[in-house]
C-alpha positions in Angstrom: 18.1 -12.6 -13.6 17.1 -12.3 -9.8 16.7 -9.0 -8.4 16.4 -8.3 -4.5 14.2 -5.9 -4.0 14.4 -3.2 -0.9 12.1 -1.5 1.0 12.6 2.1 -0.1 11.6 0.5 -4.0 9.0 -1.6 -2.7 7.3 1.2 -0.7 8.0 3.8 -4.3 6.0 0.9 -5.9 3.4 0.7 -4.1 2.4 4.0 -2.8 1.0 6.2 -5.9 1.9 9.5 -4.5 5.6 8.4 -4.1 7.8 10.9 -6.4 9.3 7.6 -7.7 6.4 5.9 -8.5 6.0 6.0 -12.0 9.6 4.9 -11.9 9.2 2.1 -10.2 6.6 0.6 -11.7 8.1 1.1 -15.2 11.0 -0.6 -14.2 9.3 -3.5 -12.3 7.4 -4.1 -15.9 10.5 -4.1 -18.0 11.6 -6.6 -15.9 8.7 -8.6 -15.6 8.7 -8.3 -19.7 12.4 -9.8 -19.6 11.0 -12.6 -17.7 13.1 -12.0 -14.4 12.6 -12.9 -11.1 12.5 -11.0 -7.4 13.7 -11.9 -3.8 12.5 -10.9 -1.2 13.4 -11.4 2.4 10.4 -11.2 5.6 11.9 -8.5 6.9 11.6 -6.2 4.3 7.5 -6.8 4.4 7.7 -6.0 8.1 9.7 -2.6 7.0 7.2 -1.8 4.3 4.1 -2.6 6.9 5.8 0.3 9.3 7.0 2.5 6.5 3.3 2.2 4.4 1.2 2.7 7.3 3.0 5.9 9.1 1.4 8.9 8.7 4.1 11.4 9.4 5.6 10.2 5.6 2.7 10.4 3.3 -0.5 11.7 4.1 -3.1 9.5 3.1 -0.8 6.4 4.7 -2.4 2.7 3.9 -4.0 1.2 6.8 -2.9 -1.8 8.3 -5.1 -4.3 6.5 -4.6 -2.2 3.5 -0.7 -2.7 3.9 -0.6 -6.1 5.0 -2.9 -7.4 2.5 -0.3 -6.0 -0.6 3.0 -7.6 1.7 0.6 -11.0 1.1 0.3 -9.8 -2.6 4.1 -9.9 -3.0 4.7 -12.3 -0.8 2.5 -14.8 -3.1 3.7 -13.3 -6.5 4.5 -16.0 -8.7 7.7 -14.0 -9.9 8.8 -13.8 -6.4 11.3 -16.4 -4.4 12.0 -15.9 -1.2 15.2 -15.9 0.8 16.0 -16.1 4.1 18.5 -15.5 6.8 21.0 -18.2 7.5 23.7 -18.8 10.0 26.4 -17.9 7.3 24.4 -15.0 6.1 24.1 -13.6 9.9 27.9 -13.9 10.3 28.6 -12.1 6.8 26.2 -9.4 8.3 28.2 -8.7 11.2 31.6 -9.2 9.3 30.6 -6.2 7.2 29.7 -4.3 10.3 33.0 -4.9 11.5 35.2 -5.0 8.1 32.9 -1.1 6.8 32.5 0.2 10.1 28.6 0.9 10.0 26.4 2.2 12.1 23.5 1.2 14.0 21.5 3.2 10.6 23.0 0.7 8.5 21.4 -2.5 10.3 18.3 -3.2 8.2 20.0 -2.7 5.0 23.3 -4.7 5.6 21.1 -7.0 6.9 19.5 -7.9 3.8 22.3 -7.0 1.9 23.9 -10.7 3.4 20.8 -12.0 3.2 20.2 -11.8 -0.8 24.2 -12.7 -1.0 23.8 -15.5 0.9 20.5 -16.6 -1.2 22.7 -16.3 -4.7 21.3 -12.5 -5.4 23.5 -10.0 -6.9 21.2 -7.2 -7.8 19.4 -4.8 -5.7 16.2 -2.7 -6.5 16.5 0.1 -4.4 16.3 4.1 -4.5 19.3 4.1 -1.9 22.3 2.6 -3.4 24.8 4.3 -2.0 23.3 2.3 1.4 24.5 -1.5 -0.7 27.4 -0.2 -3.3 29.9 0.2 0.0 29.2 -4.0 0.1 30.5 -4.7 -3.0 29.2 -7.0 -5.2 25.7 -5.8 -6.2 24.5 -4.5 -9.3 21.5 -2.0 -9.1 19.5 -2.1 -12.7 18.1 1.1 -14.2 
């Protein structure tokens, strides 16, 4: 199975003082033991970059090249496939704006949301789910 992976999981992965961390990482390795796969989309790299690297949200934050050189670590993963925006996936992005009235808060995450859809994924790793389950359509593993 292919499982998109979000920010907020990505950055719980990562970051060893996350609360969720332990979490994370147990789940990525049962996965990884069931032999499945992850997508994930530019702009969540970008997202973990800025979220990684601010200093207001953990305090020891990764530096840049510290935080860019991991993005390149996930990026390059072999279990990794990456998807992409497309001109259907934009228009299902601002369809669900319209059709679930959501707010300028909900960009970046419907967003991706139509980005893994439109890339054939129907599960999301993510410690927000209430942010995707409004979509329809996704599964979120435990």
């Amino acid at each position: 199975m292919t499982h998109g992976l979000d920010t907020s999981f990505l950055v719980a992965a990562e970051v060893s003082s996350h609360e969720a961390h332990a979490a994370c990482r147990a789940q990525l390795q049962k996965l990884l033991k069931a032999q499945d796969i992850f997508a994930l989309a530019p702009q969540v790299l970008a997202e973990f970059i800025h979220v990684v690297t601010d200093a207001k949200r953990f305090s020891t934050p990764l530096t840049l090249e510290q935080a860019i050189e991991r993005a390149e670590i996930w990026w390059n993963a072999a279990e990794v496939v990456h998807v992409f925006p497309t001109a259907e996936s934009t228009l299902l992005f601002l369809g669900w704006l319209e059709e679930h009235q959501l707010g300028r808060k909900r960009l970046l995450d419907t967003m991706l949301a139509s980005t893994l859809r439109g890339g054939g994924v129907a599960s999301i790793l993510t410690l927000n789910r209430s942010d995707f389950a409004v979509l329809g359509g996704f599964a979120f593993p435990k």
